[in-house]
N, C-alpha and C positions, 0 to 999 in steps of 0.2 A: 504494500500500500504506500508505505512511504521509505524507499531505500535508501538513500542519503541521510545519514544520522546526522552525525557532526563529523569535524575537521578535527583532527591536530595536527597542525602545520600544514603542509604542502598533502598527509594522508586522509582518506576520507571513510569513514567507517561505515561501511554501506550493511543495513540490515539482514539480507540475504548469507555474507560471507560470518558476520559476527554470529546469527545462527546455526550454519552450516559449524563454525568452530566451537558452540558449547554444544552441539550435540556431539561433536567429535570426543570432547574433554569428557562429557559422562559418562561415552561408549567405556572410554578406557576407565574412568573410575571404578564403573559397573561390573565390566568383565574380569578385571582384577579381583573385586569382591567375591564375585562368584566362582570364579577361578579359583579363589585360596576355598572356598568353601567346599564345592566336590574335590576337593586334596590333588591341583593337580599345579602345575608348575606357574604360578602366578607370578615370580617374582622378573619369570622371562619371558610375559607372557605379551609386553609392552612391544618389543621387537617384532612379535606377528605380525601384531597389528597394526603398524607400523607399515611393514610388509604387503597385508590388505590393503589401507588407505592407498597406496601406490600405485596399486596392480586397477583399487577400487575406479579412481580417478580416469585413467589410461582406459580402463574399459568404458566407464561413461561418456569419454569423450569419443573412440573407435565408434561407440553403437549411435550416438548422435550425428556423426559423419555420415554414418549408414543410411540415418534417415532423408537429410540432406544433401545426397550423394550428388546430384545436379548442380548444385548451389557449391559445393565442394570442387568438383571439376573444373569449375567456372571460374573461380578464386578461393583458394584452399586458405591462400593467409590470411580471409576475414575471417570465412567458420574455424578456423584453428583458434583465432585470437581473438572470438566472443565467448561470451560465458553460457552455452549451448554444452548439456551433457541429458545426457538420458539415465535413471538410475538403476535401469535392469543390468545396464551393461555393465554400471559398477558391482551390481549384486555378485553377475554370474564372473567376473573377473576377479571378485573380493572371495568368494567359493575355491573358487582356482585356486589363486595366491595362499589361502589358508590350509587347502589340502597338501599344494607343494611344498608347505611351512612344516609343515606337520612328519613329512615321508622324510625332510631332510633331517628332524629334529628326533624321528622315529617314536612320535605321541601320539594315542589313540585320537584320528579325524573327528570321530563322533562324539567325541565326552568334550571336544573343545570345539565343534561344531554348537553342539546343546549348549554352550556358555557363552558364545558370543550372540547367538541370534536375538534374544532378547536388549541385549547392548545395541545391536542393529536398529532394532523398532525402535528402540529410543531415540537414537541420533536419526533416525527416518523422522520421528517427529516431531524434533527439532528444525529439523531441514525443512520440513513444510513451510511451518510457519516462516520459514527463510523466503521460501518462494512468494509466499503472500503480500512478503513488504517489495517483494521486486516484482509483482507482478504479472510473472510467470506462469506457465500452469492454468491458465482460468479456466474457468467452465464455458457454458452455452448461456446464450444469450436469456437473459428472465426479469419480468416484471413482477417476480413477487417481492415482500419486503426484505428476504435476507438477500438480494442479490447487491452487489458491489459493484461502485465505479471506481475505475484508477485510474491515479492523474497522466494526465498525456507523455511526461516523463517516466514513466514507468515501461513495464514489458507489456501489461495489458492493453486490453483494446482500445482505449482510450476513455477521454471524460466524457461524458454524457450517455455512454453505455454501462448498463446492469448485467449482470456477470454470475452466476454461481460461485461462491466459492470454494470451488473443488480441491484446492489447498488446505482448504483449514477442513474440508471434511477427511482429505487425506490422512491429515494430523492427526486430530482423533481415532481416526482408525488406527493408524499403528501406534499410537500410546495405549490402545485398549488392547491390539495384542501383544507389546510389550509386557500389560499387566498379567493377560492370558500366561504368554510362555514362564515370566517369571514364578506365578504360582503353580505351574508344572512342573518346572524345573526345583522348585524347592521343597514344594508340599503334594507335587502332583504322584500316581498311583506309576504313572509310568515317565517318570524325568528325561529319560532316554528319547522320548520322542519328538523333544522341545524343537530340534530345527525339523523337522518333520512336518510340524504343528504350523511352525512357521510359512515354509513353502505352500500349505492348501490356505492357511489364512492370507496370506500376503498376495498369495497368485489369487484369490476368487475377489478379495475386494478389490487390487488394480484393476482387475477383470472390468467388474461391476461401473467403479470410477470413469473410468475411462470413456461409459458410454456417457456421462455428465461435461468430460474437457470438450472445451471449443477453440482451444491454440490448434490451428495447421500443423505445423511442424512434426509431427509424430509419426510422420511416413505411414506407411498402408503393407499388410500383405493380405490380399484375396478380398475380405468384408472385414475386415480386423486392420485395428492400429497394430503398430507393431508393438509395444507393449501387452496387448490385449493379446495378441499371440504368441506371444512368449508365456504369458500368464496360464495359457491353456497347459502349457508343458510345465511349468512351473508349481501348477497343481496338482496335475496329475503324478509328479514326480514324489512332493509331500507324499498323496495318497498310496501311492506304492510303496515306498518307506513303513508308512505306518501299517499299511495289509502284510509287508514281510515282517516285520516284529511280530505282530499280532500271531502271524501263522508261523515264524520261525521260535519262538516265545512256549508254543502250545504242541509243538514238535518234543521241542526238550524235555516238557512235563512228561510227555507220552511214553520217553527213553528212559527218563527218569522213576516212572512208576513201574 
């Protein structure tokens, strides 16, 4: 809404980025916490992530090139050097980076799988709201009372247009399954399933959201944005996850009795 905070000196604190950085700073508070909690290597756990953020970034920016592939050909050195990323791409490149983090470090994927994802949704919902003050992200066009105008300097569509705000409902979504994974992972019957949980919740609401955005930019494949169909894989992939535990879980009993 309003991305320009204030100045110090010649810098200018723009909303978006100061967002995007405390959702960064809890991720790591949070993961750490949880990290020392199921007893696993917290104290090195900084350097992953670390490692993600990198790998995160570099994918968001590759899959937003994707979307914008024409506009990229055309002049690579603007889309390179605007503030255009997609966050699937950082998801499925922050995945990578954590598995490749993991095989070199030789740590079970899945116990540090299940302790970051919930750190994810958090800094996911911090990052909304980032989006909201720059703008980006908007919904479709609406005359009901919750819709929103942003000022002409901003990303959205301009003043005198009402807007959905499909950022801030973003946000709440992933703080609600931030809360979700959290009480799985700590109190839930099966903690093991946390990024599992994550993947069908995060891929059904992008899903869903997505039919709400009204920015262009999101590229297309077939009837689907290209988020919207990643999402389909995305859930799907959760959902298998959790049908193999469930059925590899009820095997072991079977051996076991």
């Amino acid at each position: 809404m309003f991305n320009d905070w204030f100045k110090i000196g010649p810098v200018t604190v723009h909303g978006y980025g100061f967002m995007i950085a405390v959702g960064i700073l809890f991720a790591f508070w949070l993961s750490e916490r949880l990290a020392k909690k199921q007893g696993l290597e917290y104290e090195k756990i900084d350097g992953m992530i670390f490692f993600i953020i990198i790998f995160g970034f570099i994918g968001a920016k590759l899959l937003y090139i994707f979307t914008v592939w024409d506009s990229f050909v055309k002049n690579p050195v603007v889309i390179l050097s605007n503030e255009g990323f997609v966050v699937y791409g950082g998801i499925i490149a922050g995945i990578i980076a954590a598995w490749i983090y993991c095989k070199w470090k030789k740590w079970d994927f899945m116990k540090y799988a299940n302790v970051l994802m919930p750190a994810v949704s958090l800094g996911q919902g911090f990052g909304r709201i980032g989006c909201f003050f720059a703008g980006c992200c908007y919904g479709i066009r609406t005359t009901a009372w919750y819709g929103v105008e942003f000022p002409a300097e901003s990303l959205g569509p301009g003043a005198g247009i009402k807007v959905i705000p499909t950022e801030l409902i973003s946000s709440a979504g992933n703080f609600l399954i931030f809360a979700f994974l959290l009480r799985n992972l700590l109190k839930g019957k099966h903690p093991e399933d946390t990024a599992a949980w994550y993947l069908v919740l995060y891929g059904l609401g992008r899903f869903l959201v997505e039919f709400l955005r009204g920015d262009l930019i999101r590229g297309q494949i077939w009837i689907f944005s290209t988020s919207q169909f990643i999402s389909i894989f995305v859930f799907l992939a959760g959902a298998f996850l959790l049908w193999y535990r469930q059925n590899h879980s009820d095997l072991k009993k079977e051996v076991a009795a």
